[in-house]
KEKOLPA-482217 format. One line per field, with one value per atom (N, C-alpha, C, O): x, y, z. Coordinates in Angstrom, 1 decimal, always signed. Example, Ala and Ser with C-alpha at 12.3 -4.5 7.8 and 13.67 -1.06 7.14 Angstrom:
# residues 2
c1 <- +13.2  +12.3  +13.2  +14.2  +12.8  +13.7  +12.9  +13.4
c2 <- -5.7  -4.5  -3.3  -3.3  -2.2  -1.1  +0.0  +1.1
c3 <- +7.8  +7.8  +7.8  +8.5  +7.1  +7.1  +7.9  +8.0
***
This chain:
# residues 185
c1 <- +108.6  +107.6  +108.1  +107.7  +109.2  +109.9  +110.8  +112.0  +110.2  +110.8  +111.5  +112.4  +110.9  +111.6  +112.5  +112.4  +113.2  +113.9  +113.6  +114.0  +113.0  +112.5  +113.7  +114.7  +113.3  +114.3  +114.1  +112.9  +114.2  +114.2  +113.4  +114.0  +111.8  +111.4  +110.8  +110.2  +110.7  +109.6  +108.2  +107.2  +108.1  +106.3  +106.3  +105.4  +107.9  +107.8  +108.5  +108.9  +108.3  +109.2  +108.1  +108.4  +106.8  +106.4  +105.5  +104.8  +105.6  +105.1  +105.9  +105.5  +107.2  +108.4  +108.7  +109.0  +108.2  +108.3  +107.1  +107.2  +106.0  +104.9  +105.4  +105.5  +106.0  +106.3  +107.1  +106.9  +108.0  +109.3  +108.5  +108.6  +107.7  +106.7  +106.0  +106.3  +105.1  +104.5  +105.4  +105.1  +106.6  +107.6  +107.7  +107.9  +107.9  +108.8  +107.2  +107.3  +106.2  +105.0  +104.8  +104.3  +105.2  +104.7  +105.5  +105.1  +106.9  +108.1  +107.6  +107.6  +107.0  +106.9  +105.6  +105.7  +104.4  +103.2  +103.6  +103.0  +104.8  +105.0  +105.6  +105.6  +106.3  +107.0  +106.1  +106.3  +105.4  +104.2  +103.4  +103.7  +102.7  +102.3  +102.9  +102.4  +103.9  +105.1  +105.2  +105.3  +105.4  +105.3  +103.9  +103.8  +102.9  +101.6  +101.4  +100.7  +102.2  +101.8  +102.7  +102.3  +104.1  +104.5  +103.8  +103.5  +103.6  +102.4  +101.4  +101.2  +100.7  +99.3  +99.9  +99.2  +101.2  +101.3  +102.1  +102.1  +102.8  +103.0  +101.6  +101.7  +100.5  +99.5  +98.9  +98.2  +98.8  +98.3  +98.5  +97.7  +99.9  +100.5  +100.3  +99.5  +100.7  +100.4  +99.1  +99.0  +98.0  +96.6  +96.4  +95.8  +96.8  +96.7  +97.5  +96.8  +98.5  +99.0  +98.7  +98.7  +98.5  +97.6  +96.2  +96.0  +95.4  +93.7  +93.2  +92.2  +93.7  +93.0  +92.5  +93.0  +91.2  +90.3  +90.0  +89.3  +90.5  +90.3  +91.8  +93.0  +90.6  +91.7  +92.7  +93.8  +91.8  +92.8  +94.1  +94.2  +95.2  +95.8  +97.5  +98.0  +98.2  +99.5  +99.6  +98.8  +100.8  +101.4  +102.9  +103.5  +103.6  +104.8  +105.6  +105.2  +107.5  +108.2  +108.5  +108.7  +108.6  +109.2  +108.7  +109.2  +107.3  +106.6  +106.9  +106.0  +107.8  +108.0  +107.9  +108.3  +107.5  +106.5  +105.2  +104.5  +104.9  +103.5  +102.7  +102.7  +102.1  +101.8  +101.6  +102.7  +100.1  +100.1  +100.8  +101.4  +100.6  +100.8  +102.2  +102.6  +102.9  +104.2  +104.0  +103.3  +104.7  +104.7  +105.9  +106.6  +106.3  +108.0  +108.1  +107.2  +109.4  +109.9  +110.8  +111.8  +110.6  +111.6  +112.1  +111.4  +113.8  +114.5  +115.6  +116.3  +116.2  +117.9  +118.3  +117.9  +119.4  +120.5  +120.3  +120.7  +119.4  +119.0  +118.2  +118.5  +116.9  +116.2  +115.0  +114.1  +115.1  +113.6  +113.3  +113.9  +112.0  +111.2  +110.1  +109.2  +109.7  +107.9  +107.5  +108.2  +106.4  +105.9  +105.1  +104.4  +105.5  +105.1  +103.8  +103.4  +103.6  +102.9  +103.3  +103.5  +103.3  +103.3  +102.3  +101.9  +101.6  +100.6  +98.8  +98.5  +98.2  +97.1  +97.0  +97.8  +95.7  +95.5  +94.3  +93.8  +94.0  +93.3  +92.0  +91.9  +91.1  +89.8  +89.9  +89.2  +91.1  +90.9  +92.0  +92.4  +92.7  +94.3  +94.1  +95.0  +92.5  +92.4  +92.1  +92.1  +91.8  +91.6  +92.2  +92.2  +93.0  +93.9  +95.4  +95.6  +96.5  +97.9  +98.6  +98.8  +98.9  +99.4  +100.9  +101.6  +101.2  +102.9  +103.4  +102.8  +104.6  +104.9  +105.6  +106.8  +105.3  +105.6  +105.6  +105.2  +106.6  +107.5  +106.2  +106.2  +105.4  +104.7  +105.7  +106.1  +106.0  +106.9  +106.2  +106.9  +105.5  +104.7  +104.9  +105.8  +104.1  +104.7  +105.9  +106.3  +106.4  +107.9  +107.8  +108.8  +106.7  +106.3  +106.5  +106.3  +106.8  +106.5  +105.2  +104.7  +104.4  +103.3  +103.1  +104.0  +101.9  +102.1  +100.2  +99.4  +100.1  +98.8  +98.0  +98.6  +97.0  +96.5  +96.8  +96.3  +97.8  +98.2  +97.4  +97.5  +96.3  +95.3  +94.4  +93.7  +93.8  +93.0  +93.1  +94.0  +91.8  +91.6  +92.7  +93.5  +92.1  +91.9  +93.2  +93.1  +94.5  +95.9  +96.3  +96.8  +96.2  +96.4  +96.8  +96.2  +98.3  +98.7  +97.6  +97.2  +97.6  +96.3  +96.7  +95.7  +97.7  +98.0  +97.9  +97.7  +98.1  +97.7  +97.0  +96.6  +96.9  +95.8  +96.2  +95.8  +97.4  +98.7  +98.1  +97.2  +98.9  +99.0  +100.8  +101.2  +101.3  +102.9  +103.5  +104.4  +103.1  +103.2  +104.2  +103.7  +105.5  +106.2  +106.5  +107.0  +106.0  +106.6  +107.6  +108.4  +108.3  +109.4  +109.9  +111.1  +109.5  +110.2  +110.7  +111.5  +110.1  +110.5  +112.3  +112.8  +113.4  +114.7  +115.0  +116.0  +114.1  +115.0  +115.0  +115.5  +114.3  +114.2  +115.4  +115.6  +116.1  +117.3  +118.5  +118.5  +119.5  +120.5  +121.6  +122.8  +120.2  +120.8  +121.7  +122.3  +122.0  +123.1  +122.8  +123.6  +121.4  +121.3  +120.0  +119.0  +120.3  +119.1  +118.3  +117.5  +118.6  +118.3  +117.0  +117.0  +115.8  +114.7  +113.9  +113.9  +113.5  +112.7  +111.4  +110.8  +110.7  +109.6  +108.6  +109.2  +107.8  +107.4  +105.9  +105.2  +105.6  +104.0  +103.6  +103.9  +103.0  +102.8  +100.9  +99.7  +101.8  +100.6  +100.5  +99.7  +101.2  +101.3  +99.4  +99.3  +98.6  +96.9  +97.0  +96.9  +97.2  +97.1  +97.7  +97.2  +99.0  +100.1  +101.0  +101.9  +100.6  +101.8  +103.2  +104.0  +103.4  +105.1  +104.7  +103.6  +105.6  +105.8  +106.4  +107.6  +106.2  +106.2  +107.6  +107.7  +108.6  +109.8  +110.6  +111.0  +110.9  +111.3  +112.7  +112.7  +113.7  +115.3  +115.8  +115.1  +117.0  +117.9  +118.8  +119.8  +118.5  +119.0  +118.9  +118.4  +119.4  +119.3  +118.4  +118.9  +117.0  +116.5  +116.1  +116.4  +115.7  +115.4  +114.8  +113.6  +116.0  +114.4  +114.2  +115.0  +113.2  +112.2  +112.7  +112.7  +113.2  +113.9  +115.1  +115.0  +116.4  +117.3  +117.6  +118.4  +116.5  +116.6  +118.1  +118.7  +118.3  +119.2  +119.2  +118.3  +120.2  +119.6  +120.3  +121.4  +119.7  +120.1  +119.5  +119.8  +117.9  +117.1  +116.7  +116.4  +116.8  +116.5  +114.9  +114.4  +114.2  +113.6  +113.7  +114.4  +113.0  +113.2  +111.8  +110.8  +111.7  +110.4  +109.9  +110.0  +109.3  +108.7  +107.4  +107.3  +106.6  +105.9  +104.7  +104.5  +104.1  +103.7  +102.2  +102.0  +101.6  +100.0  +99.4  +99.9  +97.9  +96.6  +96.0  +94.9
c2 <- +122.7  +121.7  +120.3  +119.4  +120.3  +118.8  +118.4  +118.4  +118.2  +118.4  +116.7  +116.7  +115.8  +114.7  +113.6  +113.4  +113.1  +112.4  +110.9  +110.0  +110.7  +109.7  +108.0  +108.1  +106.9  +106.1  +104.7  +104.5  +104.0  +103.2  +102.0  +101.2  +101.6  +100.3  +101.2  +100.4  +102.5  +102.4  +103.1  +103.5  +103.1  +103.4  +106.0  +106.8  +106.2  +107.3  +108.3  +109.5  +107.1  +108.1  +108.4  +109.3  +107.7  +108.8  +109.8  +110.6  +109.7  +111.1  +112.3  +113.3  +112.0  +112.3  +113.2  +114.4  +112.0  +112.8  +114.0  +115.0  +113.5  +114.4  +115.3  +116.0  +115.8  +117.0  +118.2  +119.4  +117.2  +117.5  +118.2  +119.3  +117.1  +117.9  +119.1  +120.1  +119.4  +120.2  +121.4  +122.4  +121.4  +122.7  +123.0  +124.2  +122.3  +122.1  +122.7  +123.6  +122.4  +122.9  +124.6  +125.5  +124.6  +125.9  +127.0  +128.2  +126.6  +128.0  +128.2  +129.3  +126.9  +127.1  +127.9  +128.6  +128.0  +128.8  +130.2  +131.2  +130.3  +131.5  +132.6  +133.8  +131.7  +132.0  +132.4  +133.6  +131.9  +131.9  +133.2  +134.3  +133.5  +134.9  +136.1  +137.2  +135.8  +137.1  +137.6  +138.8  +136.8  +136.7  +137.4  +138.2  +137.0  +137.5  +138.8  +139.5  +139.1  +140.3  +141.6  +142.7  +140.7  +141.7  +142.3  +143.4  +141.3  +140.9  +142.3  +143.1  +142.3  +143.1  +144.5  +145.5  +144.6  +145.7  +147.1  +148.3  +145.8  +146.5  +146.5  +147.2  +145.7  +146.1  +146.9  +147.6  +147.1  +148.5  +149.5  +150.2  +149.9  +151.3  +151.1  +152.0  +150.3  +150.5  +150.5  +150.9  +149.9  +150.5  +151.8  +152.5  +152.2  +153.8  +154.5  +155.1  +154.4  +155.3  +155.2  +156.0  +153.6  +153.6  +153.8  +154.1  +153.8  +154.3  +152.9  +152.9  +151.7  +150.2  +149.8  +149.6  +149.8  +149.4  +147.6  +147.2  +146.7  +145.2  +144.9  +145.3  +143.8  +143.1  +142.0  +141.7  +141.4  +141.1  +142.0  +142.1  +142.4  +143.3  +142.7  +143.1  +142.0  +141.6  +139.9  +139.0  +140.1  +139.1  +139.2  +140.2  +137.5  +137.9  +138.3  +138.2  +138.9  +139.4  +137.9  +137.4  +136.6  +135.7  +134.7  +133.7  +135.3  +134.8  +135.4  +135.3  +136.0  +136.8  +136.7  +135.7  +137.8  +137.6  +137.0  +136.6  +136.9  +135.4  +137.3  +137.7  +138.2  +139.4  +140.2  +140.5  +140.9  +141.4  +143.2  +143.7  +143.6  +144.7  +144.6  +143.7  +146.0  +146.6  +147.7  +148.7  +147.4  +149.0  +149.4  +148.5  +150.3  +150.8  +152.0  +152.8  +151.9  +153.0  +153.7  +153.1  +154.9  +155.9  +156.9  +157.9  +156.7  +157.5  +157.6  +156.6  +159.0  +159.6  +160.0  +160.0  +160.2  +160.7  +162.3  +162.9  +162.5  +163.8  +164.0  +164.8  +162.9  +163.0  +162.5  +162.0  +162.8  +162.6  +161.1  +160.1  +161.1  +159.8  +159.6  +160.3  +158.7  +158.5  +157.3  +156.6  +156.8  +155.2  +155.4  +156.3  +154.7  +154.7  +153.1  +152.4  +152.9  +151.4  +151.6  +152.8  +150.5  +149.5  +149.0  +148.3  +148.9  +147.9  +147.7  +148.7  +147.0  +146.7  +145.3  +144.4  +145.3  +144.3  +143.1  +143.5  +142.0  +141.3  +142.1  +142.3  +142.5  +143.5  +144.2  +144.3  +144.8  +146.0  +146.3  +147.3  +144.9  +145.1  +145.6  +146.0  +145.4  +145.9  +147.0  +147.4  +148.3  +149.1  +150.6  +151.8  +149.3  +150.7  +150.3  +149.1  +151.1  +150.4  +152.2  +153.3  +151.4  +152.7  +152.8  +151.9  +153.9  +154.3  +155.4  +156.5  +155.3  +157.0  +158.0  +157.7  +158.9  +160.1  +161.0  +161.0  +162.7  +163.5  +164.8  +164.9  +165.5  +166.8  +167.8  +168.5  +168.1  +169.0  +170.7  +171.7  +170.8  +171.6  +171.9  +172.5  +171.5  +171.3  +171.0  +171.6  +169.9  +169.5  +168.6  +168.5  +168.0  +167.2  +165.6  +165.4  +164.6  +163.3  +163.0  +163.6  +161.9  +161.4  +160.2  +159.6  +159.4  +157.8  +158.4  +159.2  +157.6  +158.1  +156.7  +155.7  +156.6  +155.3  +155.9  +156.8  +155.1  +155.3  +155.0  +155.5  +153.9  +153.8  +154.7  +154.3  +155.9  +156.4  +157.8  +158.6  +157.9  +158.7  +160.4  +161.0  +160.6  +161.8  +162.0  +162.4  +161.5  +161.7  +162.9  +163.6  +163.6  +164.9  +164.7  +163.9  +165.8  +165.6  +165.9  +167.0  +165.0  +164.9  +166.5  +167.2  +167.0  +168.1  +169.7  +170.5  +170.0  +171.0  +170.7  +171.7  +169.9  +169.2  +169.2  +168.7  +170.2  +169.9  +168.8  +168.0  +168.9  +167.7  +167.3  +166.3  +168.2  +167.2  +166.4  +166.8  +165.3  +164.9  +163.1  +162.4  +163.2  +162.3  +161.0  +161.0  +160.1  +158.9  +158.3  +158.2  +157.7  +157.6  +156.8  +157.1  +155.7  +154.8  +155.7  +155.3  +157.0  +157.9  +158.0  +158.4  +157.8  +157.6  +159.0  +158.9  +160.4  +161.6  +161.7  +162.6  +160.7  +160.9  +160.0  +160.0  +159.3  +158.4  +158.0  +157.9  +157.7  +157.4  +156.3  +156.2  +155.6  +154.1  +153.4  +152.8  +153.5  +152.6  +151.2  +150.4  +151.1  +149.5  +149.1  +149.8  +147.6  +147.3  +146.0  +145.2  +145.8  +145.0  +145.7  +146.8  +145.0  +145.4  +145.3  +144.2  +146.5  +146.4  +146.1  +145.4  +146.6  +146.3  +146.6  +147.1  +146.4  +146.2  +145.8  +145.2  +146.1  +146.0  +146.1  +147.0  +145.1  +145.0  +145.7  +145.4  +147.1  +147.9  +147.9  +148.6  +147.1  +147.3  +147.0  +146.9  +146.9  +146.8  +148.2  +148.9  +149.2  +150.6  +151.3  +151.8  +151.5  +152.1  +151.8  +152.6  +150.4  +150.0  +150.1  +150.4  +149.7  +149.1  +148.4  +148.3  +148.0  +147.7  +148.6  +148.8  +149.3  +149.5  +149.1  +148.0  +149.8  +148.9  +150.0  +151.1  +149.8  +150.5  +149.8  +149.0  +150.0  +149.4  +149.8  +150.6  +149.4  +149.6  +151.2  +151.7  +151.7  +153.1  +153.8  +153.2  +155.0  +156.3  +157.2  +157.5  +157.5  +158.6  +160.0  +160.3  +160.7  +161.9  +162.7  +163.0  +162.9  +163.2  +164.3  +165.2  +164.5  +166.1  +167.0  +168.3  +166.2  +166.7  +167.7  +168.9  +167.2  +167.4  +168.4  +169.3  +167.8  +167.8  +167.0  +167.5  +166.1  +165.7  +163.8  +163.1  +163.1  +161.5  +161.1  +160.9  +161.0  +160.3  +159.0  +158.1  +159.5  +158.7  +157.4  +157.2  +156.3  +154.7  +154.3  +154.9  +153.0  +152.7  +151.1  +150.3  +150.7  +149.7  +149.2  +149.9  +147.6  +147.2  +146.5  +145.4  +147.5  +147.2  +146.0  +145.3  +146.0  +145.1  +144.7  +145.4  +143.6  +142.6  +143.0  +143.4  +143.0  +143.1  +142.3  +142.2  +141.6  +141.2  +142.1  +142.3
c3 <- +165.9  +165.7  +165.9  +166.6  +165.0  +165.2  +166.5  +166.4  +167.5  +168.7  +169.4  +170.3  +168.9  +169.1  +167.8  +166.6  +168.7  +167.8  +167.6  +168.4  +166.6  +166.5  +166.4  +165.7  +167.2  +167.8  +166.8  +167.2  +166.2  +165.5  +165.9  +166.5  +165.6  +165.9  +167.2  +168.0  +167.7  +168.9  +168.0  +168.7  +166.4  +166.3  +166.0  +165.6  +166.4  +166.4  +164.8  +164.6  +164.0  +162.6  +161.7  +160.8  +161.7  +161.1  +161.2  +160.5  +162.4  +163.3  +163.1  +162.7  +163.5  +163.0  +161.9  +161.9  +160.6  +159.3  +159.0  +158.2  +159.7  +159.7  +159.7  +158.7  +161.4  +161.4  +160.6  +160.5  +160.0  +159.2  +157.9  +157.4  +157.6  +156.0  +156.8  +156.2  +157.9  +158.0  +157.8  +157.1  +158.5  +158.6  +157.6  +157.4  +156.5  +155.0  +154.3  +153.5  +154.6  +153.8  +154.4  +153.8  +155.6  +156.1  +156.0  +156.0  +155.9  +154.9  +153.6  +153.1  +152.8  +151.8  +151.4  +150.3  +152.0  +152.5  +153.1  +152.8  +154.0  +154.2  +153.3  +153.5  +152.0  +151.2  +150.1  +149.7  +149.6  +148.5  +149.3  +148.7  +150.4  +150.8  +150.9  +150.6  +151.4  +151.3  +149.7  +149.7  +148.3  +147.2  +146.7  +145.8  +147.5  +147.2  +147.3  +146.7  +148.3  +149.2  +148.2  +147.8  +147.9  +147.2  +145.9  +145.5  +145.5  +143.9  +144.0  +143.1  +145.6  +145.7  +146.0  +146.5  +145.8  +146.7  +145.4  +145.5  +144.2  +143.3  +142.1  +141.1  +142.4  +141.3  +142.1  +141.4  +143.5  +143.4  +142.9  +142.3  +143.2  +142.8  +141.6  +141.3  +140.5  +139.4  +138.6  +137.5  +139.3  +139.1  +139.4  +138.7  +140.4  +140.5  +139.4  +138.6  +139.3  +138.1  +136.7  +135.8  +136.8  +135.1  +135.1  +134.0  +135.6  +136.2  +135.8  +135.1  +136.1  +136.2  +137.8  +138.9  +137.5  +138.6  +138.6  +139.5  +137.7  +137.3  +138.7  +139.0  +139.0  +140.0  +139.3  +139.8  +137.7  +137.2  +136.5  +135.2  +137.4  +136.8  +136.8  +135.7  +137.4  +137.5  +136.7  +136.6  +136.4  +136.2  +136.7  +136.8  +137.3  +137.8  +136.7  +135.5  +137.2  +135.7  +135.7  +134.5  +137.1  +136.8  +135.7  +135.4  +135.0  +133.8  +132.4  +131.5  +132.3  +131.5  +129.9  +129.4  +129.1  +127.9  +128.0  +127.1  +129.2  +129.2  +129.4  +128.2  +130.0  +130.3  +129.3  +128.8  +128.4  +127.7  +127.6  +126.6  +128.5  +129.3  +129.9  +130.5  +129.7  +131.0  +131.8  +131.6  +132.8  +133.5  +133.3  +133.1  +133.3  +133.1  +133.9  +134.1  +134.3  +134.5  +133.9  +133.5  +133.7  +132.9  +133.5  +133.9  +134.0  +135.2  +134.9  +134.6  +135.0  +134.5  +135.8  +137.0  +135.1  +136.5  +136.9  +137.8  +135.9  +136.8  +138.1  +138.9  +138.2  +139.4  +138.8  +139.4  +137.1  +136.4  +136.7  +136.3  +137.5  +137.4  +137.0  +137.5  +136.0  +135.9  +135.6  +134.8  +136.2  +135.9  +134.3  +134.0  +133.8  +132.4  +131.8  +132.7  +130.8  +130.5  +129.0  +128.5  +128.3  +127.2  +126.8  +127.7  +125.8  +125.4  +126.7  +127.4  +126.7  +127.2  +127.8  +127.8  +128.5  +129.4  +128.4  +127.3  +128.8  +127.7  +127.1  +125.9  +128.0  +127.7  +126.7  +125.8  +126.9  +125.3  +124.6  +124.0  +124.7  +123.7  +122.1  +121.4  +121.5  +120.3  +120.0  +118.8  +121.6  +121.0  +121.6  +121.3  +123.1  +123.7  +123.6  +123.8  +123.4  +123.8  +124.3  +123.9  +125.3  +125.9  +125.9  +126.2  +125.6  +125.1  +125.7  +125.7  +126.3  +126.3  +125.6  +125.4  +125.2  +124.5  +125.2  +126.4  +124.3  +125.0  +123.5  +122.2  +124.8  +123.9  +123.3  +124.2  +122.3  +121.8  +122.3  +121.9  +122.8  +122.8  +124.9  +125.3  +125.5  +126.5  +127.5  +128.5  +126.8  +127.0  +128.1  +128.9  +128.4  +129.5  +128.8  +127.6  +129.7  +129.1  +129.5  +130.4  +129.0  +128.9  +128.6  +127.9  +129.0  +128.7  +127.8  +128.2  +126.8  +125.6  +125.3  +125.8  +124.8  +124.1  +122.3  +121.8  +121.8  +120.6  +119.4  +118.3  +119.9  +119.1  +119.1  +118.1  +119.6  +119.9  +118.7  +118.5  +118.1  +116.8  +116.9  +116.2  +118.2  +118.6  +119.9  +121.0  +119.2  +119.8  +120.1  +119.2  +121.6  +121.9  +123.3  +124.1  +123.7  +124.7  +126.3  +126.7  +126.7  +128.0  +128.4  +128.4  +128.8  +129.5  +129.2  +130.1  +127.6  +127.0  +125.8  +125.1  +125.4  +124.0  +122.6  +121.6  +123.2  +121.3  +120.8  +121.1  +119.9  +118.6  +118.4  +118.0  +118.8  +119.0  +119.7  +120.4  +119.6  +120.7  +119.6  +118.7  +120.4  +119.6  +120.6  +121.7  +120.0  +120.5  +120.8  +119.8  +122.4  +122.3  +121.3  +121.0  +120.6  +119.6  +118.5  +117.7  +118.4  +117.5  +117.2  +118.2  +116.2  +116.1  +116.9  +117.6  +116.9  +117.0  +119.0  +119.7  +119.4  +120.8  +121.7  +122.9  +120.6  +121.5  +121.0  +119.8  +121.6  +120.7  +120.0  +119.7  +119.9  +119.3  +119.5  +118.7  +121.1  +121.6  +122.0  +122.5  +121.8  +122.1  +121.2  +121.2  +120.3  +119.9  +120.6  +120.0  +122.0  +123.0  +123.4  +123.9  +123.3  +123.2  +125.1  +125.6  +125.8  +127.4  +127.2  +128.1  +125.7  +125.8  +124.1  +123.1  +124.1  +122.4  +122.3  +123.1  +121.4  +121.2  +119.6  +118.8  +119.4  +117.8  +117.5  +117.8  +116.7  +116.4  +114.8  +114.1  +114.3  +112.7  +112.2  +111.0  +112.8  +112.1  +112.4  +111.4  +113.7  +113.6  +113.0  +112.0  +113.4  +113.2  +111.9  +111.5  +111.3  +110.7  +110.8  +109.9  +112.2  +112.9  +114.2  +114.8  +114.4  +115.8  +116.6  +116.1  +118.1  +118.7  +119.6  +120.0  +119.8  +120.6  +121.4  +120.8  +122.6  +123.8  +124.1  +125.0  +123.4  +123.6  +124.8  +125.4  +125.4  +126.3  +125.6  +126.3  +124.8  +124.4  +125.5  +126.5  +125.7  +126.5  +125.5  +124.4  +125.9  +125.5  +125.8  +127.0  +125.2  +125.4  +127.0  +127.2  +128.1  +129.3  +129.4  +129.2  +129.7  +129.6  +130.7  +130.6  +132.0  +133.4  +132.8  +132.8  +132.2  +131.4  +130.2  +129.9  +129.6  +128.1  +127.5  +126.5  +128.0  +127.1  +127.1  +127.8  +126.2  +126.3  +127.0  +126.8  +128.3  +129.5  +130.5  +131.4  +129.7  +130.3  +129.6  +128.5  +130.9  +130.2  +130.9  +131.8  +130.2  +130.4  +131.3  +130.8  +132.3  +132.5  +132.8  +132.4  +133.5  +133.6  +135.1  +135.4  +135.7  +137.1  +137.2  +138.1  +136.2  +136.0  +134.8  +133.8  +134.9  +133.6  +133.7  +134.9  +133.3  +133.9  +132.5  +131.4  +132.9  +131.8  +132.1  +131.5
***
């Protein structure tokens, strides 16, 4: 775009400069979509896996804590992978918060709404179904916190997903960590 050189006193520098800002505005537009794109491309997948049909669904991680909601992933060195969530989105943070838990009964992991009367593993309908914040599911090697949710009006605690190695279901043994793919409202 910037194709001439503008010469001092002939009338061409700020044409010149025009150009210069157009370029400088249009990496920066191309940069901001590519960003977007990535944005739409991880709240989809993660609307599909958590069953969220609201478009208001992402927040960047580069905003981080500002997002009521996580997505996590939970993956060992065995092969075990699964997209997990944390907490809720603004609509119904009072009456859903979603967590994952390991069915004693099953032996499958699961992501649950923890507030929910009638806590039964989605997959065979047990009643054992233990929370990972639970102490017997990890092994307290880190109290550096991935993710957390204040249930103490339900639950009476808070809710907290550390940098520990926990319990994976692939395994059976504590190998598996949690990390955080993304923020959502």
């Amino acid at each position: 775009m910037a194709t001439q050189i503008a010469k001092p006193g002939d009338g061409s520098e700020s044409q010149y400069r025009k150009e210069i800002i157009d370029e400088q505005s249009l990496a920066a537009k191309s940069r901001s979509v590519f960003f977007a794109m990535e944005r739409h491309l991880a709240a989809t997948r993660w609307r599909g896996a958590l069953g969220v049909t609201s478009q208001r669904f992402v927040r960047s991680i580069d905003g981080a804590k500002t997002a009521m909601g996580m997505g996590l992933s939970a993956t060992c060195k065995c092969g075990f992978s699964e997209h997990t969530a944390v907490g809720a989105g603004m609509a119904d943070f009072q009456s859903n918060c979603a967590f994952p838990c390991f069915c004693t009964a099953c032996r499958q992991f699961h992501t649950v709404n923890v507030f929910a009367n009638d806590r039964k593993c989605p997959n065979c309908r047990a009643d054992g179904l233990l929370l990972y914040d639970d102490p017997v599911l990890n092994d307290h090697s880190s109290d550096d916190s991935v993710a957390d949710w204040n249930a103490i009006d339900h639950l009476g605690r808070q809710l907290i997903l550390t940098r520990s190695r926990y319990f994976c279901p692939g395994c059976q043994r504590l190998r598996m960590k949690f990390g955080i793919d993304i923020m959502f409202d």
